[in-house]
C-alpha positions as CSV (number, residue, x, y, z in Angstrom):
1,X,0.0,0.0,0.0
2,X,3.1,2.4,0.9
3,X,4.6,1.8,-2.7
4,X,1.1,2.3,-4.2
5,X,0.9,6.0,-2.4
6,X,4.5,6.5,-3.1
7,X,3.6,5.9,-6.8
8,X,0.5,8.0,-7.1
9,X,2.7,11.2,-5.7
10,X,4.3,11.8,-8.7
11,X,2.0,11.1,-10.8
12,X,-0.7,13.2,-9.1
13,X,2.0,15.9,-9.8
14,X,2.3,15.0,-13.5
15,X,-1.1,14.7,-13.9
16,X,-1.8,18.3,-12.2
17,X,0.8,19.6,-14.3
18,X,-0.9,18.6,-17.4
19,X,-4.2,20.1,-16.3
20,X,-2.5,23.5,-15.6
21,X,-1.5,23.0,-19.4
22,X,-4.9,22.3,-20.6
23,X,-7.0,24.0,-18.9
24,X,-5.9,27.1,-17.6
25,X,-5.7,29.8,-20.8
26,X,-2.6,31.3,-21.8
27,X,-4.1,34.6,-21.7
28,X,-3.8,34.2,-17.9
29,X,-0.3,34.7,-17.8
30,X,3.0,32.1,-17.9
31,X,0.7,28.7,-18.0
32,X,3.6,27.0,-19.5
33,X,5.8,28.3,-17.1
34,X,3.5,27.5,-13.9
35,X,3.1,23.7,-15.6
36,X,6.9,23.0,-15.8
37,X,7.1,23.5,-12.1
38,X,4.5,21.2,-11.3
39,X,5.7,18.9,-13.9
40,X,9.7,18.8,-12.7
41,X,8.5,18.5,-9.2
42,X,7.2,14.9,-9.9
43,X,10.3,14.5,-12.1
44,X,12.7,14.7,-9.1
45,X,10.7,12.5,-7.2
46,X,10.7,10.1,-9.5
47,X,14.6,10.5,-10.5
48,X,15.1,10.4,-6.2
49,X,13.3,7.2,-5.9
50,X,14.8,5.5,-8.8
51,X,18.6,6.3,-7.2
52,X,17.8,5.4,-4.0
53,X,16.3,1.8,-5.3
54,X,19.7,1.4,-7.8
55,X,21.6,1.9,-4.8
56,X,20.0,-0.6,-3.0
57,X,20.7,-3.1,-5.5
58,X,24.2,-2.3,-5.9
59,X,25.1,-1.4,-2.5
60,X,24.0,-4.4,1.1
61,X,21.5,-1.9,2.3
62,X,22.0,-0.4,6.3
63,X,26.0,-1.2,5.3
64,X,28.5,0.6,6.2
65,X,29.1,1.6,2.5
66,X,26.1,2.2,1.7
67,X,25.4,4.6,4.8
68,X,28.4,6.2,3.2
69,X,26.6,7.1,-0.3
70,X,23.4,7.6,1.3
71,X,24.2,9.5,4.5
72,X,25.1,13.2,3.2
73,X,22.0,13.4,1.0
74,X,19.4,12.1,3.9
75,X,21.2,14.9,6.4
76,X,21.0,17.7,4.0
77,X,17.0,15.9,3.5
78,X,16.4,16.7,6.7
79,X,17.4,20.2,7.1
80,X,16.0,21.4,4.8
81,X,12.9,20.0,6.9
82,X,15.0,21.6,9.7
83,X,15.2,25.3,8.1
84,X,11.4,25.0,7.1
85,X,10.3,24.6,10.7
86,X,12.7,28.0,12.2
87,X,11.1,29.6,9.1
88,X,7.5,29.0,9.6
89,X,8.0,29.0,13.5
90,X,7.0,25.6,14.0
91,X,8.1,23.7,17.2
92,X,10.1,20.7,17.2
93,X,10.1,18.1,19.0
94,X,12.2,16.1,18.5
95,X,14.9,15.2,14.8
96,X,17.4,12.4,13.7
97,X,19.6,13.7,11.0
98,X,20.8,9.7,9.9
99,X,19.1,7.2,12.2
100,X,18.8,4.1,9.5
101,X,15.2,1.8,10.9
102,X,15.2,-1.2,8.8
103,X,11.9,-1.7,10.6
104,X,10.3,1.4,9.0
105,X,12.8,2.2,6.0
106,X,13.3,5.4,7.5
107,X,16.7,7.0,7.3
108,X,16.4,10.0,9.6
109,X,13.4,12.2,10.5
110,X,12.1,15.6,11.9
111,X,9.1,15.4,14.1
112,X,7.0,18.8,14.7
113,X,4.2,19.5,16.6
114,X,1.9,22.8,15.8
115,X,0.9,24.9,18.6
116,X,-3.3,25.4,19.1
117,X,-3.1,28.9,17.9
118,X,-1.8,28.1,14.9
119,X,-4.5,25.2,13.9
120,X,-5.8,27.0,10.9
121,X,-2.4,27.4,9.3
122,X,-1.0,24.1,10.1
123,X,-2.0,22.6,6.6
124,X,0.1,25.5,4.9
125,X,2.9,24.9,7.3
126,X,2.7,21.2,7.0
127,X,3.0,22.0,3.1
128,X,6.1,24.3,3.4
129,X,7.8,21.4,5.9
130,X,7.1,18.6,3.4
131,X,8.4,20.6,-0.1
132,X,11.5,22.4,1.7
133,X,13.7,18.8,0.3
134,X,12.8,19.7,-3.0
135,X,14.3,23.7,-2.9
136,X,17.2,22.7,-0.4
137,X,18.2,20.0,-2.7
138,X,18.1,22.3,-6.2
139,X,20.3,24.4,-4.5
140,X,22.8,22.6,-3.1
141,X,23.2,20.4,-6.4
142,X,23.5,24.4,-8.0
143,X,25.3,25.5,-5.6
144,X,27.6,22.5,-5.7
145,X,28.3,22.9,-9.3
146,X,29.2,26.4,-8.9
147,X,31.4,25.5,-6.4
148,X,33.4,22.4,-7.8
149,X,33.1,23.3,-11.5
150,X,31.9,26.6,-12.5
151,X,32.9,26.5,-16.1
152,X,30.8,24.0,-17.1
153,X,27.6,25.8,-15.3
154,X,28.7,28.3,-17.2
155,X,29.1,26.5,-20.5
156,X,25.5,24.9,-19.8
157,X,22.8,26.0,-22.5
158,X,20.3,28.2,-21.1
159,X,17.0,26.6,-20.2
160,X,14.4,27.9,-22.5
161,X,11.7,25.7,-22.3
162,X,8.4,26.9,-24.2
163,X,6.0,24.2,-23.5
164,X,5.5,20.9,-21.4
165,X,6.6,19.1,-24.6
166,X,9.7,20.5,-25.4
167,X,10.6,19.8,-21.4
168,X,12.0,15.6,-22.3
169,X,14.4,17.1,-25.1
170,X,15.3,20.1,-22.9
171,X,16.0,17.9,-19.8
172,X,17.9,15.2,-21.9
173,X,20.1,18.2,-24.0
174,X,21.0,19.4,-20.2
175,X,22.1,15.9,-19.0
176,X,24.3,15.0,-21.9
177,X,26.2,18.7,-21.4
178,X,26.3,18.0,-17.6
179,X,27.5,14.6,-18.2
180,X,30.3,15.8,-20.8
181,X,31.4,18.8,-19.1
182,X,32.0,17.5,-15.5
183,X,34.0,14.6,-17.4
184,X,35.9,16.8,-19.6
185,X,36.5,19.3,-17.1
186,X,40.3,20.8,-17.5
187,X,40.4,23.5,-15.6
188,X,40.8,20.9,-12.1
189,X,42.3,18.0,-11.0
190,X,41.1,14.8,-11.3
191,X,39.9,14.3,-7.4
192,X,37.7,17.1,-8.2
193,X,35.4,15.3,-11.0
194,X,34.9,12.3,-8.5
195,X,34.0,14.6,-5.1
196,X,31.4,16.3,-8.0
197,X,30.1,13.1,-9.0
198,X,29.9,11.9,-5.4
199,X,28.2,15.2,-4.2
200,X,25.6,15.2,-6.7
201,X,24.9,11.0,-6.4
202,X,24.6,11.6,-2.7
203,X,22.7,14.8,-2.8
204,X,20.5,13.7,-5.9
205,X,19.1,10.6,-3.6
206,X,17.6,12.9,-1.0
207,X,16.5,15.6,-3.6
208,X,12.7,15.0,-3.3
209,X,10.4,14.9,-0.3
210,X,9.1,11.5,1.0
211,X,5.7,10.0,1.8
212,X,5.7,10.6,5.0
213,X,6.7,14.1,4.6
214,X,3.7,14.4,2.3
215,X,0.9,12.6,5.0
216,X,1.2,14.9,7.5
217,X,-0.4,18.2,5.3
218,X,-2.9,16.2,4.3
219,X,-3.6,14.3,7.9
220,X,-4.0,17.8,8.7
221,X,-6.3,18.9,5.7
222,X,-8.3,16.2,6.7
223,X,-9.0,16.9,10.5
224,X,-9.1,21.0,9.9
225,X,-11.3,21.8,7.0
226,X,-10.6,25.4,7.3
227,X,-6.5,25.0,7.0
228,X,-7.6,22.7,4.1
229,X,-9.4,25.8,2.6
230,X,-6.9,28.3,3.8
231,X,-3.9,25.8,2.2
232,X,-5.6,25.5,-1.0
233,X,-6.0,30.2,-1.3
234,X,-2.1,29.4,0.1
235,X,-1.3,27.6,-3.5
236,X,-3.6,29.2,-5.3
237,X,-1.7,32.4,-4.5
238,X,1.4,30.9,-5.4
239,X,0.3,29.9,-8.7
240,X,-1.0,33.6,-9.3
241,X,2.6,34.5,-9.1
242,X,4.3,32.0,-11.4
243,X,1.5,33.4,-13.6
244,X,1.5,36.9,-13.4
245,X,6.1,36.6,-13.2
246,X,7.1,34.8,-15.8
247,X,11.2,35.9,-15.0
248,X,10.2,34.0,-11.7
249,X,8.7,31.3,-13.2
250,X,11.8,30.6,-15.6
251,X,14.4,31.3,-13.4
252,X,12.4,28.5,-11.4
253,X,12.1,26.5,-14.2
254,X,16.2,26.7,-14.5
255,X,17.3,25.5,-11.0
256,X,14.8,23.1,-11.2
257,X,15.7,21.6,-14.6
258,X,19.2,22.0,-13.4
259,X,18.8,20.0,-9.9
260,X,16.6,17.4,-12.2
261,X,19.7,17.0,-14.9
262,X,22.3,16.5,-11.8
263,X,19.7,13.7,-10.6
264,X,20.1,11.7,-14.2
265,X,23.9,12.2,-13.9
266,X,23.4,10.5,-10.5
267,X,21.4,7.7,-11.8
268,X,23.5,7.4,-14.9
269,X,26.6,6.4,-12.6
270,X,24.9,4.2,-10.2
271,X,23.4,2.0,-13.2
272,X,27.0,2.1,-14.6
273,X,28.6,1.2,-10.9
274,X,25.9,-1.5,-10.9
275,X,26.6,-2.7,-14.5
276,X,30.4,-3.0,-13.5
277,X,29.7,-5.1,-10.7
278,X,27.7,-7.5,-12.4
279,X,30.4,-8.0,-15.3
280,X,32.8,-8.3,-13.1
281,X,30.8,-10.9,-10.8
282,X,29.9,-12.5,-13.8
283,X,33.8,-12.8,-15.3
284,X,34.6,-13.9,-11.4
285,X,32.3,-16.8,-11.3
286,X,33.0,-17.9,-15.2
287,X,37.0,-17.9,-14.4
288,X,36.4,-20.4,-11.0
289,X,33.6,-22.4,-13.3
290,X,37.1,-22.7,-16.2
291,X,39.6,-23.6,-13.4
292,X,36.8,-26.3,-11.3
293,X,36.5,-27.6,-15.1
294,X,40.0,-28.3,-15.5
């Protein structure tokens, strides 16, 4: 049932995304714009969910190695849950940076509690809690880039995406160029590429918000029908914005499409780490099979 939710999230964002597209007329202001938010929202949750399964297969899960790869993504996760809470004023009770469960799957967590004042704005304060992953992740994987290799952010192609069906090629056009330039980078040495291609696997994996984060707006919605209402004029407001700001919009766009491009150079090199393990497993157990033959 967990998998089933956790598979309706991003779709439910894909799906809302398209309906922004359809539905909403252009003469409203930057529909495109507004959609491609939606839409690359689901994207990194689907990109985040597909490297953290990858891993699983190629790493012993709860191992020391793999606590290693997974570790700095799942702290920065959850402070950017952290920073969401001082900046709505929430109280916590109680976090875990790492703290693998096997029991639960859970890697680390941040538990909050809202005060009885603040009832009718708990749904829109659940909501800023639950996306803060998604914001702190796209800028650390930017801000990361800038960092480690700043000519090839620089020699990226500008994000100029006109519509939801010209995102695929534009997403795909910005991978290949992020791919190539980190690999072909000149200007450091060679430590540098790997610590960049560590940083954005390991940062990539905790990129999106999970579905836990996501239960407890809507746990609320459900108990408080006025923070449900009150939520809803909360995102309604924020889509007036991308609307009506289209330089807001795109520059949103960017970062996003950016932090979603770093994610497919993440999952590129864990399905190439996990490819190299299984030749080499394979080429292992072949050579005993030749010698036991003998």
């Amino acid at each position: 049932m967990r998998r089933l939710i956790r598979n309706l999230i991003p779709l439910s964002f894909l799906a809302l995304a398209f309906g922004v597209h359809q539905f909403i007329p252009a003469s409203w202001g930057d529909r495109d714009g507004l959609a491609l938010i939606i839409a690359l929202l689901g994207t990194m949750i689907i990109l985040a969910d597909m490297i953290e399964a990858s891993l699983g297969k190629v790493f012993n899960p709860y191992s020391h190695l793999w606590c290693f790869i997974i570790a700095p993504g799942t702290i920065l996760h959850e402070l950017g849950h952290l920073t969401a809470c001082f900046l709505t004023r929430t109280t916590v009770t109680e976090f875990r940076l790492f703290s693998p469960n096997p029991n639960t799957g859970q890697l680390g967590y941040v538990n909050f509690a809202f005060k009885q004042s603040e009832a009718k704005l708990s749904v829109i304060k659940g909501l800023i809690i639950a996306m803060a992953p998604f914001f702190g992740g796209a800028a650390a994987l930017t801000g990361l880039l800038y960092l480690l290799a700043p000519d090839v952010v620089t020699n990226l192609p500008k994000v100029e995406v006109a519509s939801m069906s010209a995102l695929s090629g534009e997403l795909q056009e910005l991978y290949n160029n992020l791919k190539v330039g980190i690999l072909n980078n000149s200007n450091g040495p060679t430590w540098l590429k790997y610590i960049a291609i560590y940083g954005i696997l390991v940062i990539g994996s905790g990129a999106a918000p999970s579905t836990t984060d996501f239960t407890v707006p809507f746990k609320q919605g459900a108990r408080r029908w006025i923070g449900a209402i009150l939520a809803l004029v909360f995102l309604a407001s924020l889509s007036v914005l991308a609307l009506q700001f289209p330089s807001l919009s795109q520059g949103l766009v960017s970062v996003l499409a950016l932090a979603a491009a770093c994610q497919m150079v993440s999952l590129s090199a864990v399905i190439s780490i996990r490819l190299s393990v299984g030749t080499f497993g394979f080429l292992f157990l072949r050579g005993k099979g030749d010698k036991g033959s003998r």
